[in-house]
C-alpha positions in Angstrom: 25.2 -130.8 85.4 26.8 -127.2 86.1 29.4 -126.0 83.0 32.6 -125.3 83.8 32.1 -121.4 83.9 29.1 -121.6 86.0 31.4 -123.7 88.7 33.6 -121.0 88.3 31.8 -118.0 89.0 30.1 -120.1 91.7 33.4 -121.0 93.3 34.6 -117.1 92.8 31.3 -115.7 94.4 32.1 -117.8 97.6 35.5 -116.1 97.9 34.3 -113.1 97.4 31.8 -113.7 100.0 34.1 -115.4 102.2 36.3 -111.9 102.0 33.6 -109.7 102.9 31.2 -111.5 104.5 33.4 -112.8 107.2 35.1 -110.6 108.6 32.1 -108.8 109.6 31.8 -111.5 112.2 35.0 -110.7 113.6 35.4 -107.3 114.1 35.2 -105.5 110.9 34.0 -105.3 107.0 37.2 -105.5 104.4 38.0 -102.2 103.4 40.7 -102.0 101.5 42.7 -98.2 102.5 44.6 -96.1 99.8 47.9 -95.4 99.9 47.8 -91.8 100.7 45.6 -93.0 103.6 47.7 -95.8 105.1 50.5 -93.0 104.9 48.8 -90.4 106.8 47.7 -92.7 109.4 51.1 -93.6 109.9 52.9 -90.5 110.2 49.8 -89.6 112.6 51.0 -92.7 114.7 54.0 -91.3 114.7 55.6 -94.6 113.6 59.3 -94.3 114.5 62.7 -97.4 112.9 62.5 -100.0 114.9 59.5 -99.4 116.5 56.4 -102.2 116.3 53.2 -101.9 114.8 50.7 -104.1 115.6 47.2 -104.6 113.0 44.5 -106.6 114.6 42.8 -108.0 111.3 45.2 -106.7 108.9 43.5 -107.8 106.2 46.0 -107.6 102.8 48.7 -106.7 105.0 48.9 -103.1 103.5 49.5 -101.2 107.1 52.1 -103.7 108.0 54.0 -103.2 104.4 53.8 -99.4 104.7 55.2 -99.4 108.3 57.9 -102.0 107.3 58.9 -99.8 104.0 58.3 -96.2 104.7 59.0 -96.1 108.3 61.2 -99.0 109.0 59.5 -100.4 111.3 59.1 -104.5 112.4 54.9 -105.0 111.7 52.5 -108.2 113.1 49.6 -108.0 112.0 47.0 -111.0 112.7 43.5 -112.0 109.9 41.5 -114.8 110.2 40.9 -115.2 106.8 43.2 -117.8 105.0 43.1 -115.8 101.6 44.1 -112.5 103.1 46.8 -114.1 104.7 48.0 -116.0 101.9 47.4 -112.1 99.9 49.3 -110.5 102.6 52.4 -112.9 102.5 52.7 -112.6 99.2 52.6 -109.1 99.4 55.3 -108.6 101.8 57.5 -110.7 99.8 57.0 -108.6 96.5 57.9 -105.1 98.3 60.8 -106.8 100.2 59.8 -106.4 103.6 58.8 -110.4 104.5 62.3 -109.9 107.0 60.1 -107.4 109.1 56.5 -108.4 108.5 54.9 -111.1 110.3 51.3 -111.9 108.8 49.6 -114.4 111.6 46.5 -116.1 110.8 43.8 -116.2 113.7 41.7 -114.7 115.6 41.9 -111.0 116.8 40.2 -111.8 119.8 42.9 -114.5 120.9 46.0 -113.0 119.9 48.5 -111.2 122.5 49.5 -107.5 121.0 51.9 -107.5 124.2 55.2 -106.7 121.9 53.6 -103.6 120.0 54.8 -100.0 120.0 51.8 -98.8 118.0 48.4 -100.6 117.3 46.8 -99.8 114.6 43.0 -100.6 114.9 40.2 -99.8 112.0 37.5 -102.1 113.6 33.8 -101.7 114.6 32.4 -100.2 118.1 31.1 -103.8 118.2 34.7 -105.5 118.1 36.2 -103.0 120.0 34.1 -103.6 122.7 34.2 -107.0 122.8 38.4 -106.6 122.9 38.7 -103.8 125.9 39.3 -103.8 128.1 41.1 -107.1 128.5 43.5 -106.0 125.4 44.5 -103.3 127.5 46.2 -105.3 130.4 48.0 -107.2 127.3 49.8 -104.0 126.1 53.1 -102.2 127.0 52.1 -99.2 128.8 53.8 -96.8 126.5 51.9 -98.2 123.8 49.9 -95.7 121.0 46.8 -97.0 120.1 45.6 -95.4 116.8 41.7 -95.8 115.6 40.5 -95.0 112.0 37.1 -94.1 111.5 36.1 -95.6 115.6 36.6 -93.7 118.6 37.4 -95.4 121.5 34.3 -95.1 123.9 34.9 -94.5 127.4 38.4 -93.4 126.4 40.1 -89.7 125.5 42.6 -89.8 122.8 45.8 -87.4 123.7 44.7 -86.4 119.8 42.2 -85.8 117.0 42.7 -85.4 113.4 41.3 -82.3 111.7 38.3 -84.5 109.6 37.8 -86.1 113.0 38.7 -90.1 111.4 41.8 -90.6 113.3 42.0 -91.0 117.1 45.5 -91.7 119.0 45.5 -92.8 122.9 48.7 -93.0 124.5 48.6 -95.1 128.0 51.5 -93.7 129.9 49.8 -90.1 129.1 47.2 -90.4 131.6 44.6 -92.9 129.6 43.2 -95.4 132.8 43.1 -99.0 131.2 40.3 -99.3 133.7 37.8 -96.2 131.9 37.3 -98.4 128.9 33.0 -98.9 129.2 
């Protein structure tokens, strides 16, 4: 018979593997950003008040929070996992935002971006793929589209970051939702 430590480090090494493992199914490992990072992604996006940011496996929530409190900004964000979701919640809650964050839990691939300003994605060529183009003829045309770390193939972003880990596309500034291969 297992001792009640051993059931608990059991039960704790299948949430830990539920968090990372996971996700890399669909559409991304859990990497958890800094803050200085979230920050500069967002004032690459250009996040404007008011504006929408959308996070297509948001994870903890952290992008959503950021854009919500530094930028005043409404934020979705969708994760499939029920933990993150639960995390993300919570977090909202504690830094006051909860009014302007909306965590949903599901699928990336089945979720409708359709109201966002700004999408925020840090997923794998892999999921991105499998998203475009459909996701494209989902999204406002005047949407941003910002990438961490993944370019978008097939696709020029209007801009580049200096270290070359942020790519923005904007739609209406001559993008084709059709050259997404």
């Amino acid at each position: 018979m297992l001792e009640l430590h051993e059931i608990f480090l059991i039960g704790a090494l299948l949430v830990l593997a539920g968090m990372v493992i996971l996700p890399i199914f669909f559409g991304a490992p859990w990497h958890p950003l800094l803050p200085g990072t979230i920050r500069r992604i967002l004032r690459f996006a250009d996040i404007r008040p008011g504006e929408t940011v959308c996070d297509l496996g948001c994870g903890e929530g952290r992008v959503l929070i950021a854009s919500a409190k530094e930028f005043s900004a409404r934020a979705i964000g969708v994760e499939i996992d029920p933990l993150k979701v639960v995390m993300a919640r919570l977090l909202a809650r504690m830094n006051g935002v909860s009014d302007r964050v909306q965590i949903v839990r599901g699928n990336m691939f089945d979720f409708d971006p359709g109201s966002a300003d700004v999408l925020y994605l840090y997923l794998t060529h892999q999921a991105v793929d499998k998203l475009f183009p459909e996701i494209l003829k989902k999204l406002k045309p005047s949407v941003r589209i910002v990438s961490y770390r993944f370019c978008l193939r097939g696709m020029t972003p209007e801009k580049v970051s200096e270290d070359k880990t942020l790519f923005l596309y904007q739609l209406d500034k001559g993008t084709k939702i059709n050259t997404y291969h």
